[in-house]
C-alpha positions as CSV (number, residue, x, y, z in Angstrom):
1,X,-176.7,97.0,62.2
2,X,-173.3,98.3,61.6
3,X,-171.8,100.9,64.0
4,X,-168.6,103.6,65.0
5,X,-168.5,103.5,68.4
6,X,-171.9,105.0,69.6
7,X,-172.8,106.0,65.7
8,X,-175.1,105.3,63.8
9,X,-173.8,104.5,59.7
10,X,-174.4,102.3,56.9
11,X,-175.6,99.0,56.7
12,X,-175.3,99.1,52.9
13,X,-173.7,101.4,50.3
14,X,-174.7,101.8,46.7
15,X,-170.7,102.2,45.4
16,X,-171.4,102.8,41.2
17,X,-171.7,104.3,38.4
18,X,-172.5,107.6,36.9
19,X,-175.6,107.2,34.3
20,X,-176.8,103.9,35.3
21,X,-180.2,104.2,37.3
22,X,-178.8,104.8,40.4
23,X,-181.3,108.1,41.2
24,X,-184.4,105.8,40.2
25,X,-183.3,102.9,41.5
26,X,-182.8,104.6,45.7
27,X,-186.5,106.2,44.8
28,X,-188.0,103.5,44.3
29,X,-186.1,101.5,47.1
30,X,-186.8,104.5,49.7
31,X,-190.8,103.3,49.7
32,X,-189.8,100.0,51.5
33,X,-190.9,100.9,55.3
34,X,-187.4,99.4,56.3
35,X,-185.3,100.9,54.2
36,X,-183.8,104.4,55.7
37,X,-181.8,106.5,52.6
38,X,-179.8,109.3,53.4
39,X,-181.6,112.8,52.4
40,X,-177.9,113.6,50.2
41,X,-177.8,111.7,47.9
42,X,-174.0,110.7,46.9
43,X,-171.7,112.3,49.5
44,X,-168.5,110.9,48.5
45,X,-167.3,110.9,52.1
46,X,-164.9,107.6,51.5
47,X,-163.7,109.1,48.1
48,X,-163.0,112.8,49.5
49,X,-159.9,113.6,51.2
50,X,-161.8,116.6,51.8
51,X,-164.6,115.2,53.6
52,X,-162.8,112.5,54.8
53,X,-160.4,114.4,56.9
54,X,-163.5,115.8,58.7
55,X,-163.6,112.5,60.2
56,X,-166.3,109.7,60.8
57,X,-168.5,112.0,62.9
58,X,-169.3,113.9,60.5
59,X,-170.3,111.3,57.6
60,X,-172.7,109.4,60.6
61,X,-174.7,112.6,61.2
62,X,-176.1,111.4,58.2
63,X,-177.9,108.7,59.7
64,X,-178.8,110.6,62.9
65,X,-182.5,110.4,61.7
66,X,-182.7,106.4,60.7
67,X,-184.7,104.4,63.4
68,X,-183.3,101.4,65.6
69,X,-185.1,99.2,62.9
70,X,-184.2,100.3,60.1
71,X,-181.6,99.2,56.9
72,X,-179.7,102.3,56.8
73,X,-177.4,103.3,53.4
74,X,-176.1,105.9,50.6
75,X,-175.4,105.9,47.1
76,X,-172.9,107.3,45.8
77,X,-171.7,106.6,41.7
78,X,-168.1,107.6,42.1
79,X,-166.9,105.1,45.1
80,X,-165.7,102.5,41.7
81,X,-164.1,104.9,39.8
82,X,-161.6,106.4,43.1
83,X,-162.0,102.5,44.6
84,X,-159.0,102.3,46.4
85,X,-159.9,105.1,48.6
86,X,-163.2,104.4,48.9
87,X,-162.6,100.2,49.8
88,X,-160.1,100.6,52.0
89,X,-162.2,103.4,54.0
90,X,-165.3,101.6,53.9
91,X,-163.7,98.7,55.3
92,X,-162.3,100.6,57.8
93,X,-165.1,102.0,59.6
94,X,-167.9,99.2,58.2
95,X,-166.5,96.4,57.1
96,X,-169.7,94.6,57.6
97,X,-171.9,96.9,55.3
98,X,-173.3,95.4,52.3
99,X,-172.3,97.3,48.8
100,X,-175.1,97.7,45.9
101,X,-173.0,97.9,42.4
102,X,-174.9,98.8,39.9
103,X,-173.3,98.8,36.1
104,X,-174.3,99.6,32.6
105,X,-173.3,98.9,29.3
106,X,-169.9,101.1,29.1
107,X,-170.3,102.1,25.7
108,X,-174.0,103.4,26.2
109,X,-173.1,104.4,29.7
110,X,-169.8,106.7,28.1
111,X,-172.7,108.2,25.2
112,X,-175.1,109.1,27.9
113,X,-172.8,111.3,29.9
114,X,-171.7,112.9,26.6
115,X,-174.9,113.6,26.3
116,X,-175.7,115.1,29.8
117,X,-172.3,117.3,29.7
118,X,-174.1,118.9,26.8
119,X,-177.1,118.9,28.5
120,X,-175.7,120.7,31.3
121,X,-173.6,122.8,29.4
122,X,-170.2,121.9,30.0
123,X,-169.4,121.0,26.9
124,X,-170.5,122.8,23.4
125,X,-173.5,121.5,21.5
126,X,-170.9,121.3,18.7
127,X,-167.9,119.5,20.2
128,X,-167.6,116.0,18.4
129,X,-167.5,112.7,21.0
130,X,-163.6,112.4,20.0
131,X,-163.1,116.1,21.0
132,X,-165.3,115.9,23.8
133,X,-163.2,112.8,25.7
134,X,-160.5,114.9,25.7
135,X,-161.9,117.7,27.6
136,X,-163.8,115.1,29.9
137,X,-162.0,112.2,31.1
138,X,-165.1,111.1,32.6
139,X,-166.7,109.8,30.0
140,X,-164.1,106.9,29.5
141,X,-163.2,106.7,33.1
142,X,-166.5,106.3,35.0
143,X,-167.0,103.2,31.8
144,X,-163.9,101.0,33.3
145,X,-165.5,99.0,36.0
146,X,-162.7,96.0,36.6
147,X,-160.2,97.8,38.4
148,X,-162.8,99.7,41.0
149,X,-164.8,95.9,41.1
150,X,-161.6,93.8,42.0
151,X,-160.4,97.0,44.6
152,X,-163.6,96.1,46.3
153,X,-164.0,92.4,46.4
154,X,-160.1,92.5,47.4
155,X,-161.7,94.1,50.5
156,X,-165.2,92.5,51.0
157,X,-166.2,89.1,50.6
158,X,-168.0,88.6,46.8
159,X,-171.2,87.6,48.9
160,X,-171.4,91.1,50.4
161,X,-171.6,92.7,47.3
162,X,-174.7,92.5,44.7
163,X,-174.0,93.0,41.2
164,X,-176.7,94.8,39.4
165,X,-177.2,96.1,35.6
166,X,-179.0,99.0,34.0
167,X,-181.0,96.8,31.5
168,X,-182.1,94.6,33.9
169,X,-183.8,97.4,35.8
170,X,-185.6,98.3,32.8
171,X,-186.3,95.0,31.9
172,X,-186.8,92.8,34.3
173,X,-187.4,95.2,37.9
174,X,-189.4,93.2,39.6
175,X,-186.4,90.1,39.2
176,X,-184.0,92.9,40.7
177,X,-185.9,94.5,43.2
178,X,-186.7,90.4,44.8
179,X,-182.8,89.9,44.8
180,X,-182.3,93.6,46.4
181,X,-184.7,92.2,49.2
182,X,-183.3,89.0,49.7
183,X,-179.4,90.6,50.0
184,X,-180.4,93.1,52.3
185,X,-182.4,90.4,54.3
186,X,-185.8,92.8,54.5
187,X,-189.5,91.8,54.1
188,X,-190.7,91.5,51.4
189,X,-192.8,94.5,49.4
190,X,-194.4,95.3,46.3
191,X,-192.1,98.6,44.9
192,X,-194.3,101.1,42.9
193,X,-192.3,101.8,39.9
194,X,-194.6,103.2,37.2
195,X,-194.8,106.5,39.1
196,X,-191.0,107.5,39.7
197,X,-189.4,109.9,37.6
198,X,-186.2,109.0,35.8
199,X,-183.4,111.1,35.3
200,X,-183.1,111.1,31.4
201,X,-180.8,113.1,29.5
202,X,-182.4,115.7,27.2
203,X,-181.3,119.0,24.8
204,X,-182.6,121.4,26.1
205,X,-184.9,123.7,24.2
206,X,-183.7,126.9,26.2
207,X,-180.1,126.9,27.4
208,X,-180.9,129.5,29.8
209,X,-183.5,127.3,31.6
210,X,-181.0,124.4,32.1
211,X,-178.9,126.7,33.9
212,X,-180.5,128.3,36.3
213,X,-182.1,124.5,37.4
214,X,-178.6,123.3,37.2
215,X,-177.6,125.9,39.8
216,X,-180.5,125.5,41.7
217,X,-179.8,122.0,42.1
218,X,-176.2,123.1,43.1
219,X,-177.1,125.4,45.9
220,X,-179.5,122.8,46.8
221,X,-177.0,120.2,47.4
222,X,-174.0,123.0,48.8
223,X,-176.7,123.8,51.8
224,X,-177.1,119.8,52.4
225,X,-180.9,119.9,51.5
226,X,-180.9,117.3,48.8
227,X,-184.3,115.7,50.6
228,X,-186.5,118.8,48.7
229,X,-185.3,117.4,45.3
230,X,-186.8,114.0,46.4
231,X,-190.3,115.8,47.1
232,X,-193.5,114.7,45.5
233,X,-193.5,118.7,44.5
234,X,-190.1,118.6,43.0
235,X,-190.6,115.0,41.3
236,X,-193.5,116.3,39.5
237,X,-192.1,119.6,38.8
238,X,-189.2,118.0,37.3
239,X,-191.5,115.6,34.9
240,X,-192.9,119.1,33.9
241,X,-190.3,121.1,33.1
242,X,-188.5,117.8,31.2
243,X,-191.4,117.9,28.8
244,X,-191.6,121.5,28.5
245,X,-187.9,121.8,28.1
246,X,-186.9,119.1,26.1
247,X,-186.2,119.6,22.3
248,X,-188.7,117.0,20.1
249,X,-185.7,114.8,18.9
250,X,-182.2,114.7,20.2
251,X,-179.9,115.9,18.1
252,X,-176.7,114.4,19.3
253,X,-175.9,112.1,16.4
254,X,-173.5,108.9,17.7
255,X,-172.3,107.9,14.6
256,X,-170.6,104.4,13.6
257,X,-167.4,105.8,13.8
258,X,-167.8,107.6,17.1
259,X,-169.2,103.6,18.6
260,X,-166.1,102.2,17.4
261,X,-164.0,104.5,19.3
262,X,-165.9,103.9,22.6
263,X,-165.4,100.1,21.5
264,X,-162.1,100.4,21.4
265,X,-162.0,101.9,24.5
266,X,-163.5,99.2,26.5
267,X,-162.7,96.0,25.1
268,X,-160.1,94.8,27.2
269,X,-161.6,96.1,30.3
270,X,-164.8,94.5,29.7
271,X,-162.3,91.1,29.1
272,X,-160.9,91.6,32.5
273,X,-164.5,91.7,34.1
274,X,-166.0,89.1,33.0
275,X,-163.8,87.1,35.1
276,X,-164.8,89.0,38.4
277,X,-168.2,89.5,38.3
278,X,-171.3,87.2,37.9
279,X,-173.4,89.3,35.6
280,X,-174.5,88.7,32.0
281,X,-172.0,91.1,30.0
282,X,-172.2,89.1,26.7
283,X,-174.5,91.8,24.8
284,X,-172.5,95.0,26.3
285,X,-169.8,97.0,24.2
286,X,-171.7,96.2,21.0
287,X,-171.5,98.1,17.8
């Protein structure tokens, strides 16, 4: 177990990206009777001058609750994207914590949080993809993975960090959840999947409804009392209120045009990864 002087911290840290699984993917990891997950969920301590100026303390009251024999860690999807903060931090106060990266196809990835600013309201039903990356940086930035994966494996050896994908969580879990086992050196355990909710992006039938959930969620998270959105009660509630909420069809069109400019986008990135990382990329980026 990894330690600060007499506290308690992480033994692993999930470090990326927005819109890749990452809520589903701690879920279902949380069953494992070893595995302690901290009740907020992404608390961008290392990548918060904010936060971080608070001091180590404070980020290790996080773990206050996680027993003696337990694997205790966070996730947190923006640690890539402000790496060199967050690496050299990490390093600092853990260097011997193990870091979960998990990564999706940039191009889907970047259409996905187009999709969930709209969802969320930040951006106008209306505004176009090319208008939209304009207002929101984010959408290209949190897709550019080979600057944030070399920061880190400048600071941690390559075998303390496990390179996941998106697809293969869909596609081939049980695969992923062995090798999430066999890095974090626990027991082994059969996950139950079927049964937790995914975040999926919808249009929302009623505006009005997606924003008062959206602030709930916000005051939630302000008050540090993320745990209640991780209740049976709220998982179910928010399966519910997806359905009821959701428009039949989305109607956020991505048209050929709009998938060459994310191409475009990413090409050379995806070049420079490749020669980092030991993950099948051959299919991502595709028209």
């Amino acid at each position: 177990m990894n330690s600060e002087k007499e506290f308690r911290g992480p033994d692993f840290i999930g470090i990326g990206v927005p819109k890749s699984g990452s809520t589903w993917f701690m879920r279902v990891l949380s069953q494992h009777p070893q595995i302690f997950i901290t009740a907020k969920k992404e608390p961008h301590f290392f990548s918060s001058d904010k936060l971080y100026k608070k001091g180590i303390k404070s980020y290790c009251n996080l773990y206050k609750n996680a027993k003696p024999n337990e694997i205790a860690g966070e996730f947190n999807t923006k640690y890539i994207n402000f790496s060199k903060k967050s690496a050299e931090r990490i390093k600092k106060h853990f260097p011997k914590a193990k870091l979960i990266c998990i990564l999706r196809d940039p191009l889907k990835r970047a259409i996905s949080h187009y999709k969930w600013l709209k969802q969320l309201g930040i951006i106008d039903t209306n505004v176009s993809l090319k208008e939209a990356i304009e207002i929101n940086k984010g959408i290209i930035q949190f897709s550019k993975y080979a600057v944030g994966v070399e920061t880190f494996l400048n600071n941690f050896d390559q075998n303390r960090v496990l390179f996941l994908k998106t697809e293969d969580l869909r596609n081939t879990e049980q695969k992923v959840f062995d090798s999430v086992i066999k890095f974090l050196e626990i027991s082994e355990f059969n996950f139950n999947t079927k049964n937790v909710p995914k975040s999926q992006t919808i249009e929302p039938q009623y505006q009005f409804l997606e924003n008062i959930r959206t602030n709930i969620h916000k005051l939630i998270r302000n008050k540090n009392k993320d745990w209640i959105l991780n209740t049976k009660l709220a998982l179910i509630f928010s399966q519910i209120y997806r359905k009821y909420n959701s428009k039949i069809k989305l109607n956020y069109n991505i048209s050929l045009e709009d998938k060459k400019l994310l191409h475009s986008y990413f090409s050379e990135d995806l070049s420079k990864l490749k020669n980092l990382i030991d993950l099948d990329i051959k299919d991502w980026n595709k028209i």
